[in-house]
PyMOL CGO cylinders between C-alpha atoms (Angstrom):
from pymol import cmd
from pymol.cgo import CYLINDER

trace = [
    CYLINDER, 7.50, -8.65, 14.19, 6.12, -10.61, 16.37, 0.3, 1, 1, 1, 1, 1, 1,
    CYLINDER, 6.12, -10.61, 16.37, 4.73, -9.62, 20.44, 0.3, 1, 1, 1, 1, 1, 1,
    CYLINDER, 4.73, -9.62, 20.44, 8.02, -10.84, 21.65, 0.3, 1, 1, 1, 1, 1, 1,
    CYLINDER, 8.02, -10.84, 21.65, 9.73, -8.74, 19.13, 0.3, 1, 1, 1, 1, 1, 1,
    CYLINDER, 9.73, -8.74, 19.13, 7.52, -5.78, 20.28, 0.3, 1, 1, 1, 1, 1, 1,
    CYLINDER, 7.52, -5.78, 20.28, 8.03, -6.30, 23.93, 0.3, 1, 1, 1, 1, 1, 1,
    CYLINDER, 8.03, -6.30, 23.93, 12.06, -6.01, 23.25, 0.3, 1, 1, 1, 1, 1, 1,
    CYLINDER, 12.06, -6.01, 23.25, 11.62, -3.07, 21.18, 0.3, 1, 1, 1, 1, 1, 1,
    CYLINDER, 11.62, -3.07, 21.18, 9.44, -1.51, 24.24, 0.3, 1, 1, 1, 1, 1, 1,
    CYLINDER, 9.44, -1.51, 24.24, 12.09, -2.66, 26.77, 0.3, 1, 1, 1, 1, 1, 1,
    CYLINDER, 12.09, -2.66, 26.77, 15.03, -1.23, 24.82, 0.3, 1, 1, 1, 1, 1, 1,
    CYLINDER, 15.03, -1.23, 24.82, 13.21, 2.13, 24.10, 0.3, 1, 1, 1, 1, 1, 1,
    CYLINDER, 13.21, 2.13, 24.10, 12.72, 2.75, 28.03, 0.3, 1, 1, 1, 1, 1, 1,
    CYLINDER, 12.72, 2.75, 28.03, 16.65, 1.61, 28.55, 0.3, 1, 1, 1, 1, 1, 1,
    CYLINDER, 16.65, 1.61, 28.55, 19.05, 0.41, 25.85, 0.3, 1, 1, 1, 1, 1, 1,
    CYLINDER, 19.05, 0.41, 25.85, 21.57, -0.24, 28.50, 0.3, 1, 1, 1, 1, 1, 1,
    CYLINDER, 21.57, -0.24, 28.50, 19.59, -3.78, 29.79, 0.3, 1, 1, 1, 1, 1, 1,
    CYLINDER, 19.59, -3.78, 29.79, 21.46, -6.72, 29.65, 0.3, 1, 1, 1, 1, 1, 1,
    CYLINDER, 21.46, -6.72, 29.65, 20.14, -10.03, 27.30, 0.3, 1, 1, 1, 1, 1, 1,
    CYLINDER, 20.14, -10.03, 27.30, 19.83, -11.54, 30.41, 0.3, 1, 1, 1, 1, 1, 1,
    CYLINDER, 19.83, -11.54, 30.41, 17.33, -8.84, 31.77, 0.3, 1, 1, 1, 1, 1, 1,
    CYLINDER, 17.33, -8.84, 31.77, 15.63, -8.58, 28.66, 0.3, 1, 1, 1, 1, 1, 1,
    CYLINDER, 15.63, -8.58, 28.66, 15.39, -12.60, 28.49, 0.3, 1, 1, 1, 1, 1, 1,
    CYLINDER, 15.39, -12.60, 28.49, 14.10, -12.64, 31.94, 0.3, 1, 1, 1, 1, 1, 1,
    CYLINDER, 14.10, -12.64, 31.94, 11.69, -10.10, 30.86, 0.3, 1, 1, 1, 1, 1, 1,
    CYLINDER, 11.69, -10.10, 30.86, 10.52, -11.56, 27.83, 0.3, 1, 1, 1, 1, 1, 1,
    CYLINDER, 10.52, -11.56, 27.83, 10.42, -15.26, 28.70, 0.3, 1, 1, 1, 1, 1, 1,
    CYLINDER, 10.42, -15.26, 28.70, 13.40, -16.59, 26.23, 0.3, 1, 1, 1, 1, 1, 1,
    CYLINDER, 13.40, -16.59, 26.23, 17.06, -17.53, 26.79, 0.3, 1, 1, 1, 1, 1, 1,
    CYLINDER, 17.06, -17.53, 26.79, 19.45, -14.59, 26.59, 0.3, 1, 1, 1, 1, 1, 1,
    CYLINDER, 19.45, -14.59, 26.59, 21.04, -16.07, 23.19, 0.3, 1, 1, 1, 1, 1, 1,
    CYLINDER, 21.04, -16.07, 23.19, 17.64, -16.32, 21.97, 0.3, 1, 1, 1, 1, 1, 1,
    CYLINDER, 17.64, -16.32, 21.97, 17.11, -12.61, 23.04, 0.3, 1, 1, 1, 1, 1, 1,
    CYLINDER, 17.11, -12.61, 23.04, 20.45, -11.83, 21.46, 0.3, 1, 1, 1, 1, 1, 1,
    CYLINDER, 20.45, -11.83, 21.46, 19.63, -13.04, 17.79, 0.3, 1, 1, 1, 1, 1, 1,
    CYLINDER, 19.63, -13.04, 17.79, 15.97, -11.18, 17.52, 0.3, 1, 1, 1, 1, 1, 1,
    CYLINDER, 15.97, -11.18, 17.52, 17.83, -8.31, 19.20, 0.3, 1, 1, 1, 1, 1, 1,
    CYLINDER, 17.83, -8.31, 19.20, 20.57, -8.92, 16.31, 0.3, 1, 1, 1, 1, 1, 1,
    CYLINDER, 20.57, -8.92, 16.31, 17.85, -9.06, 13.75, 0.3, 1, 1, 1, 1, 1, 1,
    CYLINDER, 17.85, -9.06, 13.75, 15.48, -6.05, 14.80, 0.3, 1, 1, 1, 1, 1, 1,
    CYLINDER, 15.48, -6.05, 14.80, 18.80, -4.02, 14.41, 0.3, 1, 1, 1, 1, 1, 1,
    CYLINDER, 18.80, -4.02, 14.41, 19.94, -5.91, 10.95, 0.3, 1, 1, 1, 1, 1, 1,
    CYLINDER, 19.94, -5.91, 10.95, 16.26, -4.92, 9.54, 0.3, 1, 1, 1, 1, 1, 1,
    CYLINDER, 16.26, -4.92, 9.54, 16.31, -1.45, 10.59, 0.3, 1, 1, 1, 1, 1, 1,
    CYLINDER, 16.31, -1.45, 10.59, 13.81, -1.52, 12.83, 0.3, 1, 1, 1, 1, 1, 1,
    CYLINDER, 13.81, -1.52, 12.83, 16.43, -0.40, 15.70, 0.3, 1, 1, 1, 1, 1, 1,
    CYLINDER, 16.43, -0.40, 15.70, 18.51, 1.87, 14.38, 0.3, 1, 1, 1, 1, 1, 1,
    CYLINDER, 18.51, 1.87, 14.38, 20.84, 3.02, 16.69, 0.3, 1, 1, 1, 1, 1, 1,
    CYLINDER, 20.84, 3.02, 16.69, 21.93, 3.80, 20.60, 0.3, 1, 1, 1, 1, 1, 1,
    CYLINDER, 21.93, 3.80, 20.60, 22.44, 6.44, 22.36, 0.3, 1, 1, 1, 1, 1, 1,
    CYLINDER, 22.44, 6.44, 22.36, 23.18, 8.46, 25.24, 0.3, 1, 1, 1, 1, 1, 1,
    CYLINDER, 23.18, 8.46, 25.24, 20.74, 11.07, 26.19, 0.3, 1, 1, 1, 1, 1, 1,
    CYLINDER, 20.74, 11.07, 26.19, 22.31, 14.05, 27.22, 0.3, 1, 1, 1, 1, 1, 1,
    CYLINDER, 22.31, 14.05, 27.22, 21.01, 17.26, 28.59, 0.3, 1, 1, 1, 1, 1, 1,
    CYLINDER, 21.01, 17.26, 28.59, 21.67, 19.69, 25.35, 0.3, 1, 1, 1, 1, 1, 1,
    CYLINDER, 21.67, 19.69, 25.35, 22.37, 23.11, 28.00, 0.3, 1, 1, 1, 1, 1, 1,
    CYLINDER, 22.37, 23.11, 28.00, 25.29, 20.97, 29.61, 0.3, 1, 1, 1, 1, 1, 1,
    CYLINDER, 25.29, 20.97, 29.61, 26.65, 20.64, 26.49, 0.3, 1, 1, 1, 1, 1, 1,
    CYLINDER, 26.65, 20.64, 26.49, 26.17, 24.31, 25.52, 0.3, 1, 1, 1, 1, 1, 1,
    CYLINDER, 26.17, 24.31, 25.52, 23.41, 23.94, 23.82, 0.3, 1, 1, 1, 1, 1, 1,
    CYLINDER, 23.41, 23.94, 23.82, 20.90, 26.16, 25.02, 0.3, 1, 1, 1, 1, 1, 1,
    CYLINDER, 20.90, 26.16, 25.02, 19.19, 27.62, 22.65, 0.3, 1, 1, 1, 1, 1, 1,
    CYLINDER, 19.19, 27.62, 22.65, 16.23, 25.44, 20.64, 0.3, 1, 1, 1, 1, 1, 1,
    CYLINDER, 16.23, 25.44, 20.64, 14.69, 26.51, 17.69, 0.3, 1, 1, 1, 1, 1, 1,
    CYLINDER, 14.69, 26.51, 17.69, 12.70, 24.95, 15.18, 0.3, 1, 1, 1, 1, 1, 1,
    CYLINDER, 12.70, 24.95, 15.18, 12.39, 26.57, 11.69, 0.3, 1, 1, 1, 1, 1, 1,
    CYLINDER, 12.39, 26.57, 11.69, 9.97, 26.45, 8.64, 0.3, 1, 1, 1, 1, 1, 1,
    CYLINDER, 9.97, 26.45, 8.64, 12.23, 26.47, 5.36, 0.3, 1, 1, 1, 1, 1, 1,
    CYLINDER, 12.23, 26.47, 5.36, 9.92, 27.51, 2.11, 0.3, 1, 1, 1, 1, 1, 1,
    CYLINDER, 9.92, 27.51, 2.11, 11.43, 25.92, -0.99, 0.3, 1, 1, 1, 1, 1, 1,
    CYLINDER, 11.43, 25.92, -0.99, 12.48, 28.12, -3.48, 0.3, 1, 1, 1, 1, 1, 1,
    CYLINDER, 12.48, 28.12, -3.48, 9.75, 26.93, -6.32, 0.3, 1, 1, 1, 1, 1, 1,
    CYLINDER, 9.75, 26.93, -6.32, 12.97, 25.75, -9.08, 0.3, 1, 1, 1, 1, 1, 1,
    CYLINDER, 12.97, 25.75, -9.08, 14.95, 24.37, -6.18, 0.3, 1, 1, 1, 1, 1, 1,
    CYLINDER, 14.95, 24.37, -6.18, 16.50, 21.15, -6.43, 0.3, 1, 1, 1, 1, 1, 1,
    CYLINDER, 16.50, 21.15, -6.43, 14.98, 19.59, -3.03, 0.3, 1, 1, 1, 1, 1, 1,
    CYLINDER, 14.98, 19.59, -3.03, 17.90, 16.78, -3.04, 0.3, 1, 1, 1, 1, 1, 1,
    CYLINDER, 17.90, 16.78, -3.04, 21.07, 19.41, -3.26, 0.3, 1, 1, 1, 1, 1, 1,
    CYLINDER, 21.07, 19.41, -3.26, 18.94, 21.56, -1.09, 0.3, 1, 1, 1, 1, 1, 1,
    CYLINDER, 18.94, 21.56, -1.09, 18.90, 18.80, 1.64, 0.3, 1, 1, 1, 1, 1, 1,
    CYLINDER, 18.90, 18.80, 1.64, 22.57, 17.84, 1.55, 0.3, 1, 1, 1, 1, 1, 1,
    CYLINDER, 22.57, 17.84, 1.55, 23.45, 21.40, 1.98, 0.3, 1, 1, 1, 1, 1, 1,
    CYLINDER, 23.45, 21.40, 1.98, 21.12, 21.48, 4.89, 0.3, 1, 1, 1, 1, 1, 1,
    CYLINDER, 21.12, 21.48, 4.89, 22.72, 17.83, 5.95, 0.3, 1, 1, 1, 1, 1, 1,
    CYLINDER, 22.72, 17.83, 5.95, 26.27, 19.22, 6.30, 0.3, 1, 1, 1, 1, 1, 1,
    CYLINDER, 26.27, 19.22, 6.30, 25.18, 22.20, 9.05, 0.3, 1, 1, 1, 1, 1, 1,
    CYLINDER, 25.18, 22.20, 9.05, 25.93, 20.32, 12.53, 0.3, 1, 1, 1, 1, 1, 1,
    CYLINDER, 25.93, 20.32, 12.53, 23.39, 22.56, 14.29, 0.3, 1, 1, 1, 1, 1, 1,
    CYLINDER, 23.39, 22.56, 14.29, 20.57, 20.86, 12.46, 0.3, 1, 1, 1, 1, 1, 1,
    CYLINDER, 20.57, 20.86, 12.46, 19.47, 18.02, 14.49, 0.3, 1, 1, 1, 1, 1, 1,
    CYLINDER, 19.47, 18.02, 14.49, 16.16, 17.09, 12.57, 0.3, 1, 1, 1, 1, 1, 1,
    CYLINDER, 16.16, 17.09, 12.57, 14.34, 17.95, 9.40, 0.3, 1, 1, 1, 1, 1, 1,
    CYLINDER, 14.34, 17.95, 9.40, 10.94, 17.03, 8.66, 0.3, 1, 1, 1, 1, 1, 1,
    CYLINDER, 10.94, 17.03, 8.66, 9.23, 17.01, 5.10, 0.3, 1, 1, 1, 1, 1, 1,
    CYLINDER, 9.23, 17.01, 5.10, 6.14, 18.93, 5.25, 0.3, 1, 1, 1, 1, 1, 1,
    CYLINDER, 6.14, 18.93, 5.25, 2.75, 19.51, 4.01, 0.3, 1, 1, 1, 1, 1, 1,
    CYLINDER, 2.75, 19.51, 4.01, 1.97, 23.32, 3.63, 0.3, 1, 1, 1, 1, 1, 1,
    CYLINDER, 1.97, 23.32, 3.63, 3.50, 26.60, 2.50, 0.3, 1, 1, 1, 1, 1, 1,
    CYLINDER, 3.50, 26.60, 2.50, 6.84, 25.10, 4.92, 0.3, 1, 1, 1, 1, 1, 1,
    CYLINDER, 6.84, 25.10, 4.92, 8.09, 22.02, 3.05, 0.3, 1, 1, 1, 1, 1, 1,
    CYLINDER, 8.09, 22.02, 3.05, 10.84, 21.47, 5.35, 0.3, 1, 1, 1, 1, 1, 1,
    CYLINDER, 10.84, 21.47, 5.35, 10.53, 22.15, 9.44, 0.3, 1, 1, 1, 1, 1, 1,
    CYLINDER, 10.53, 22.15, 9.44, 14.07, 21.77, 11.27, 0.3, 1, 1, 1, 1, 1, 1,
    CYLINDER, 14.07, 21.77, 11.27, 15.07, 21.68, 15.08, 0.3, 1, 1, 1, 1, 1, 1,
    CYLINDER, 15.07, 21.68, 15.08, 18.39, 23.41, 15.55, 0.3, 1, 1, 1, 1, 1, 1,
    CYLINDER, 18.39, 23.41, 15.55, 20.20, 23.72, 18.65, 0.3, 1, 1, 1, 1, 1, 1,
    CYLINDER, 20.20, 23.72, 18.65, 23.21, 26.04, 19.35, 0.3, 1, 1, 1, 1, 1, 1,
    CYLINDER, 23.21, 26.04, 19.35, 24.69, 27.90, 21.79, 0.3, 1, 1, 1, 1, 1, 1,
    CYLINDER, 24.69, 27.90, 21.79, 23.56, 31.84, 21.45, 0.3, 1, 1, 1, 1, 1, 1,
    CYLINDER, 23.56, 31.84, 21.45, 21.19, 33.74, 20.09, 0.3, 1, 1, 1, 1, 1, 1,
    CYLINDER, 21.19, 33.74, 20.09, 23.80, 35.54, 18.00, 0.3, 1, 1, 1, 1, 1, 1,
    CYLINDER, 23.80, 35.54, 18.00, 24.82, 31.14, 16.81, 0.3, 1, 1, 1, 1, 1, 1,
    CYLINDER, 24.82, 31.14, 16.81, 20.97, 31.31, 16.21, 0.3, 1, 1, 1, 1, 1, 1,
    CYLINDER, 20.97, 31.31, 16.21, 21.30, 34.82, 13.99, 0.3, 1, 1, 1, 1, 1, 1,
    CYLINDER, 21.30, 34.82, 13.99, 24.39, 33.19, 11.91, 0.3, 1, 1, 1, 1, 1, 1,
    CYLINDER, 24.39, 33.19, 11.91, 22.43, 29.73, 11.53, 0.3, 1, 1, 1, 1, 1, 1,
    CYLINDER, 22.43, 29.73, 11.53, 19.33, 31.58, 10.01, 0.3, 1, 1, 1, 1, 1, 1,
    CYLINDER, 19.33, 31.58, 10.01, 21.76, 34.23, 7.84, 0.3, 1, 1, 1, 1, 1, 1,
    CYLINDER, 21.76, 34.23, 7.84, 23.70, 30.91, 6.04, 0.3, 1, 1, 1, 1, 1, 1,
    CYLINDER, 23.70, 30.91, 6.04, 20.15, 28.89, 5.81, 0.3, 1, 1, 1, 1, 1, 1,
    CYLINDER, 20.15, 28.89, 5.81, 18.34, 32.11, 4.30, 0.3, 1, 1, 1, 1, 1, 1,
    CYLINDER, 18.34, 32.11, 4.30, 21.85, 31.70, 1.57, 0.3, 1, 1, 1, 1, 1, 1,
    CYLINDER, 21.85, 31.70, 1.57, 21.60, 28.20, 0.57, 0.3, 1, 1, 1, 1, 1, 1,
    CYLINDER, 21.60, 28.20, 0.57, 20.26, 27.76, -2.83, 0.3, 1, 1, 1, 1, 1, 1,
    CYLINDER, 20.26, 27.76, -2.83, 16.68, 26.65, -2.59, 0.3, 1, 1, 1, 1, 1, 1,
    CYLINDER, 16.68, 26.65, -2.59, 15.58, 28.29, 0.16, 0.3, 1, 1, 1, 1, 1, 1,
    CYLINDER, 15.58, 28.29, 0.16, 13.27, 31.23, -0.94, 0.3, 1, 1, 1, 1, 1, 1,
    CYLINDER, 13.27, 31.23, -0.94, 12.42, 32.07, 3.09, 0.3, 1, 1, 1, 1, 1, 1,
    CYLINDER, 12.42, 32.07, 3.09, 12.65, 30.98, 6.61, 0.3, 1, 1, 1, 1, 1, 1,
    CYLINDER, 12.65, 30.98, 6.61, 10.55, 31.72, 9.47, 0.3, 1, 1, 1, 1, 1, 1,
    CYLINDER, 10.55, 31.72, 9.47, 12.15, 30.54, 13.03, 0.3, 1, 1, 1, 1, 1, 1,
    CYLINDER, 12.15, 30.54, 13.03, 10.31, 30.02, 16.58, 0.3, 1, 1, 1, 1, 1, 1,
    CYLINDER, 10.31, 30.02, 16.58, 12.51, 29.46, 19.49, 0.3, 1, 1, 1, 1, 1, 1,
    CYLINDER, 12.51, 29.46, 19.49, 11.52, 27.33, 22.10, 0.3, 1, 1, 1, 1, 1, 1,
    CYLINDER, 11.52, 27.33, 22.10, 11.33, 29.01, 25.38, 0.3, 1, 1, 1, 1, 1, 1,
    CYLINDER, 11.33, 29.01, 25.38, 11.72, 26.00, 27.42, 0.3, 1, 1, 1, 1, 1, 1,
    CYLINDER, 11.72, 26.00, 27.42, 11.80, 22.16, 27.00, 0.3, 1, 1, 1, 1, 1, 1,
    CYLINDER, 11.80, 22.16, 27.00, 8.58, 21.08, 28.90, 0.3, 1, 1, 1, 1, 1, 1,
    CYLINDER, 8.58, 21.08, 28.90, 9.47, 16.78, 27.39, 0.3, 1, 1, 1, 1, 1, 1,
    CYLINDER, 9.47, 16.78, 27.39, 10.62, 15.42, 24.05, 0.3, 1, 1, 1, 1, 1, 1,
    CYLINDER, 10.62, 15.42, 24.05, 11.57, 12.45, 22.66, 0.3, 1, 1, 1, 1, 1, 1,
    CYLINDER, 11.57, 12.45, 22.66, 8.80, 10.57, 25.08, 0.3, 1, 1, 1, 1, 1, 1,
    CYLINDER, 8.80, 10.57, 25.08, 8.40, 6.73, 23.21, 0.3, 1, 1, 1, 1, 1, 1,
    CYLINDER, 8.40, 6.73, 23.21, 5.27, 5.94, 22.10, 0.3, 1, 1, 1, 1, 1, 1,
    CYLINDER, 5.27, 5.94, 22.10, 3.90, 2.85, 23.88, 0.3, 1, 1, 1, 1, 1, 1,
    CYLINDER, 3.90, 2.85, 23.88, 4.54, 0.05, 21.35, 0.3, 1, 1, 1, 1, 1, 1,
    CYLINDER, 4.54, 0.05, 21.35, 1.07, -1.36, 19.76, 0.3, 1, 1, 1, 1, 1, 1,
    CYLINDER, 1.07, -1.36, 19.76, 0.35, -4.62, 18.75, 0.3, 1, 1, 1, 1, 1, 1,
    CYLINDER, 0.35, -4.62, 18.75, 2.04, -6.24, 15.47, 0.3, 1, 1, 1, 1, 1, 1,
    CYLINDER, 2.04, -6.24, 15.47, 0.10, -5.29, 11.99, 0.3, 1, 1, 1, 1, 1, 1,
    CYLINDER, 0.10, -5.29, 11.99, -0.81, -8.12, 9.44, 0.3, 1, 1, 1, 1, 1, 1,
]
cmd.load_cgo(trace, "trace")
């Protein structure tokens, strides 16, 4: 990746909705030019995806928590994850360092959702424990990094 590269990444980070044109004029290219790095940053993987940003309470979704899984010590870690994969109220899991291996952020509707989440995680095989912090209130996430420099 090169700055140009970097610059479009920044760009679509703040809004993914910009047309090539604005991003061209932005950049200093042609829009088609824009449009075939913007095709290959997503071909590569580097951008993965779009999407809409949506306040989670509107949708019902008002309750956050985020909680520590402890692997059950003969667990099979892959199973383990798919089960995890399949619950909808999972939004992220994180591999961990520590007594935790996995940390996930749920979000559901209820407490009593919240209760029934932690009851069918503390059942699938491989989890020995859980231990679950709810978040009180959303003070910012998902802020973008500012994009550095490219790496040799």
């Amino acid at each position: 990746m090169d700055a140009i590269d970097l610059n479009l990444v920044d760009l679509l980070r703040g809004n993914a909705r910009l047309s090539y044109a604005e991003l061209a004029r932005q950049v200093g290219l042609s829009a088609p030019a824009v449009h075939e790095r913007v095709g290959k940053l997503e071909s590569s993987g580097v951008v993965r995806g779009y999407r809409a940003d949506v306040a989670p309470e509107s949708i019902g979704l008002g309750v956050t928590a985020l909680i520590g899984v402890v692997e059950d010590s003969g667990a099979d870690s892959d199973d383990m994850l798919e089960s995890l994969r399949v619950l909808p109220e999972i939004e992220s899991c994180y591999f961990m360092a520590g007594v935790e291996s996995f940390l996930l952020k749920a979000r559901v509707g209820t407490i009593a959702e919240l209760e029934q989440l932690i009851v069918r995680l503390n059942r699938t095989p491989g989890v020995a424990s859980t231990r679950t912090a709810i978040a009180l209130s959303t003070k910012w996430e998902n802020r973008p990094q500012p994009v550095g420099p490219p790496t040799a």
